[in-house]
Residue frames relative to the residue before (quaternion, step in Angstrom):
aa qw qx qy qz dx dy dz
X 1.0000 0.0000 0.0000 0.0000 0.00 0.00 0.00
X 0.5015 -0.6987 0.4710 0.1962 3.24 -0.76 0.99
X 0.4471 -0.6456 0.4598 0.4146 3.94 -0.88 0.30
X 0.5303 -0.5904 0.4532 0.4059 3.80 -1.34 0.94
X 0.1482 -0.7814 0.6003 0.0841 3.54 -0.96 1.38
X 0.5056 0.4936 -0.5562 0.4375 3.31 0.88 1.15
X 0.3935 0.7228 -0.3107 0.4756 3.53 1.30 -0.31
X 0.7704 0.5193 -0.0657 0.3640 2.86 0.81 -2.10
X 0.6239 0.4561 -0.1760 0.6097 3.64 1.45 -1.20
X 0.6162 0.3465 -0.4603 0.5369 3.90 0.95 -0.06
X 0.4882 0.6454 -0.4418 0.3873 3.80 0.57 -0.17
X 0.7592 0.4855 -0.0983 0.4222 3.02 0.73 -2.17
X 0.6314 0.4765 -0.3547 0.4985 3.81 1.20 -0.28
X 0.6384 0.6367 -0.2449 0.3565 3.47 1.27 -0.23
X 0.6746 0.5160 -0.0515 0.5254 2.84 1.69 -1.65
X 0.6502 0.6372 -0.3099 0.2740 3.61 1.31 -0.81
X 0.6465 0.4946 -0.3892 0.4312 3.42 1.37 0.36
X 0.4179 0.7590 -0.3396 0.3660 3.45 1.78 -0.04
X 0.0062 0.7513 -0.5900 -0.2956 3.38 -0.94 0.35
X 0.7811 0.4351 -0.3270 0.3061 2.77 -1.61 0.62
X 0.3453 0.7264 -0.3725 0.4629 3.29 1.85 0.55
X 0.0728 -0.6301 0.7696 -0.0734 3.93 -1.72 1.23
X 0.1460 -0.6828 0.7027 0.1367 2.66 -1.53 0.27
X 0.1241 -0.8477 0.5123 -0.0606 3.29 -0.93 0.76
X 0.2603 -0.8533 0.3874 0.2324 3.80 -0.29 0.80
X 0.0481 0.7986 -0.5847 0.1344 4.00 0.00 1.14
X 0.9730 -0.1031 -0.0533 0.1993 3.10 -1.65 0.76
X 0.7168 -0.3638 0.0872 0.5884 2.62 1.49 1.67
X 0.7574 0.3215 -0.1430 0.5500 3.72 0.98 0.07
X 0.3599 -0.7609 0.4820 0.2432 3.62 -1.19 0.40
X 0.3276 -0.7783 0.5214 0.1226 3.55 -0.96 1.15
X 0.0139 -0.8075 0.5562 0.1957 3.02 -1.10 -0.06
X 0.6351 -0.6610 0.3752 0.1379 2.95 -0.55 2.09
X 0.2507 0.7627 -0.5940 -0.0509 3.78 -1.05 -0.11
X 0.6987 0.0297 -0.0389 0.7137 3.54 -0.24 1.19
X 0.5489 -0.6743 0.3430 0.3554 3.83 0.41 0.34
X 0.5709 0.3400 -0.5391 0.5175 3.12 1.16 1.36
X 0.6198 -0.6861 0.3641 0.1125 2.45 -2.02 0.85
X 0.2271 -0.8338 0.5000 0.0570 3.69 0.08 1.49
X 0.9121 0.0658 0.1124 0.3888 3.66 0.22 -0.78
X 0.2031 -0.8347 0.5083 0.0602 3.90 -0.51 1.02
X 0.1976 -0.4897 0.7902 0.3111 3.75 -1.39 0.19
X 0.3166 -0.7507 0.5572 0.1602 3.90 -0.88 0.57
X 0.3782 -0.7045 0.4869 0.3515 3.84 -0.43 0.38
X 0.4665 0.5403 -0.4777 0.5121 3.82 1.70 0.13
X 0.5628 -0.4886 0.5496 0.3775 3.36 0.72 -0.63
X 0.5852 0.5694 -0.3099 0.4871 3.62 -0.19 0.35
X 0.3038 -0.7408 0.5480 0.2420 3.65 -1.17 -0.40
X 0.2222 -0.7839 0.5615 0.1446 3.70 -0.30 1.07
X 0.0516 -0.7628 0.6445 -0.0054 3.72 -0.92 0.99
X 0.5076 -0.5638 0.6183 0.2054 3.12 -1.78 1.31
X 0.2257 0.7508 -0.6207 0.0104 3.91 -1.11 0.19
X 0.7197 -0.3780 0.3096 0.4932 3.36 -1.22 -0.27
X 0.3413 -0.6607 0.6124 0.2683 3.59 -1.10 0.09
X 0.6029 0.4077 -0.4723 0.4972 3.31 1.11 0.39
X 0.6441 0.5161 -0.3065 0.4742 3.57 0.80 -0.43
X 0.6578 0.6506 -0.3546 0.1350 3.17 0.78 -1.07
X 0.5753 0.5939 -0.3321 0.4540 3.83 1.71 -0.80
X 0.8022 0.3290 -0.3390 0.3651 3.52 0.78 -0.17
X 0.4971 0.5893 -0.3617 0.5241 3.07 1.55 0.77
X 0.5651 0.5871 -0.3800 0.4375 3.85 1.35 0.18
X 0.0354 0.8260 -0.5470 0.1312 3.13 -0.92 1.20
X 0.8203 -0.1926 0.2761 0.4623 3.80 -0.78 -0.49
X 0.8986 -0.1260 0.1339 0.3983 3.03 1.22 -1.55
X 0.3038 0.3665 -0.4659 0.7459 2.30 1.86 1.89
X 0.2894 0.7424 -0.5977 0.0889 3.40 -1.27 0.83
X 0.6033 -0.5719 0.2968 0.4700 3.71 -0.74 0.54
X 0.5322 -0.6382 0.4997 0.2444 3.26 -1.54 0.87
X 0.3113 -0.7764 0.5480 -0.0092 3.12 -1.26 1.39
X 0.1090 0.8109 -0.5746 0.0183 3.69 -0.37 0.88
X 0.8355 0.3149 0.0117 0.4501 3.53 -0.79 0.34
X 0.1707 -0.7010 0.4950 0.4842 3.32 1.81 -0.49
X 0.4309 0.5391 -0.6261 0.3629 3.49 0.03 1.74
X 0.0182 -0.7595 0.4697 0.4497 3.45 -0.44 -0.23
X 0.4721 -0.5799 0.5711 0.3386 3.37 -1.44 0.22
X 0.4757 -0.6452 0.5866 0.1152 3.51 -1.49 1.14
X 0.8727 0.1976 -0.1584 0.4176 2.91 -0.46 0.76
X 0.6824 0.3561 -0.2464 0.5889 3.52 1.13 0.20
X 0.0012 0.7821 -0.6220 0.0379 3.51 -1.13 0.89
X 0.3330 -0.7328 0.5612 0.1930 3.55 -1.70 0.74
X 0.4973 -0.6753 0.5444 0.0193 2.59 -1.13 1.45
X 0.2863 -0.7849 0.5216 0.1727 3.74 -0.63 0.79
X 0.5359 -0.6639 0.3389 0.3964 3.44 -0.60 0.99
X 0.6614 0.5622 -0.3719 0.3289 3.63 0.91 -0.30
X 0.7194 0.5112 -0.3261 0.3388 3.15 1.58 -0.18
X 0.5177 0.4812 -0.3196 0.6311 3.64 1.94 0.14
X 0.1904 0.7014 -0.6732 0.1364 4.14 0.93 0.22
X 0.9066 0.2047 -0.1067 0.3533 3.79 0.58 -0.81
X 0.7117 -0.3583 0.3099 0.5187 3.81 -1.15 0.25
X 0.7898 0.4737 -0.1842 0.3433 3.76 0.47 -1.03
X 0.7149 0.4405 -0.2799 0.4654 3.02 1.33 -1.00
X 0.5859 0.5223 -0.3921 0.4798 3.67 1.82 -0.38
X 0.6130 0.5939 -0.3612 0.3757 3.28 0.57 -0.93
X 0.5618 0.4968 -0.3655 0.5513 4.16 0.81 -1.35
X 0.7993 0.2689 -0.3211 0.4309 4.35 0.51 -0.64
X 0.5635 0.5561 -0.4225 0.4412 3.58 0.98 -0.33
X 0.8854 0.2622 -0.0825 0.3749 3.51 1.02 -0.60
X 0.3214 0.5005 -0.5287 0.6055 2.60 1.61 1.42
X 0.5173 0.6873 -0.3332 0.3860 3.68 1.12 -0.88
X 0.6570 0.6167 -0.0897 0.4243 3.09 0.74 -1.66
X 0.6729 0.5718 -0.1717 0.4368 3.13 0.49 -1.81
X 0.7867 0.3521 -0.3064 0.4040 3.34 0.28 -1.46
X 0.6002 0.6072 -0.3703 0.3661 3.69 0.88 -1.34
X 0.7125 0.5176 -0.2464 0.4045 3.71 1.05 -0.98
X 0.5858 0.4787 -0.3463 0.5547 3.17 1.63 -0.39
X 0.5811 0.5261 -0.4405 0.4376 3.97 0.74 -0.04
X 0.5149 -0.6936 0.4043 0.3005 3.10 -1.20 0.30
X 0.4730 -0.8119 0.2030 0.2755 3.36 -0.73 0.92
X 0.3647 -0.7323 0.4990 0.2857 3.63 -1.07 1.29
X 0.4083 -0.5944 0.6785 0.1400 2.90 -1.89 1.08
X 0.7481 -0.4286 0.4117 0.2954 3.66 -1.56 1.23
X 0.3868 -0.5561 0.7247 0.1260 3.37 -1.31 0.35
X 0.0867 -0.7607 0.6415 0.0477 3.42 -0.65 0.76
X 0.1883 -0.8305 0.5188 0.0747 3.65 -0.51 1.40
C-alpha cells in the first residue's frame, strides 16, 4: 500500500515555509527531511509517523498515538500517529511541528557522498 498522498500534500503545505526542508521516499512512505533529519512521515499505514523527544515521547502515548514499530523493534523516539488524530489543519499542524521542531533541534547531517 502506498503512503496517503493527501496526507502527504497537507504536510507539504506546512513544510513550504521551512528552510531547508526534502522530502524523501523511505519505507514505503514519504519523509520530510529537515536539516537532513528526518522530522515527519506520510506512513504507507496511513497515518503520520513523527520524530520527537524520547524523553517526551511517553507522555505523548495514547490509544492513537503509540511508538513506532519496525521490524518488531520499536524505534525511540518516533511515534504513529493515527489518521484520526490529524483529520484537521490544527490537529496536523500541533504534530508537524513538533516533528519539525525536534529535527531542527538535531544537529545537522552532512550528505553522503557515493
Amino acid at each position: 500500500m502506498a503512503y496517503d498522498e493527501e496526507l502527504a500534500e497537507r504536510v507539504r503545505e506546512l513544510v513550504a515555509g521551512e528552510q531547508r526542508v526534502t522530502e524523501q521516499r523511505m519505507f514505503g512512505g514519504l519523509a520530510f527531511m529537515v536539516n537532513g533529519n528526518m522530522s515527519v512521515a506520510a506512513s504507507r499505514q496511513g497515518g503520520l509517523l513523527v520524530r520527537v523527544d524520547p524523553a517526551e515521547a511517553g507522555t505523548l502515548i495514547d490509544e492513537r498515538v503509540q511508538p513506532m514499530v519496525m521490524g518488531g523493534r520499536e524505534m525511540v523516539g518516533w511515534l504513529y500517529v493515527d489518521p484520526s488524530v490529524v483529520r484537521t489543519d490544527e490537529q496536523l499542524r500541533t504534530w508537524v511541528d513538533r516533528g519539525v521542531g525536534y529535527a531542527r533541534s538535531l544537529p545537522v547531517k552532512k550528505k553522503r557522498k557515493r
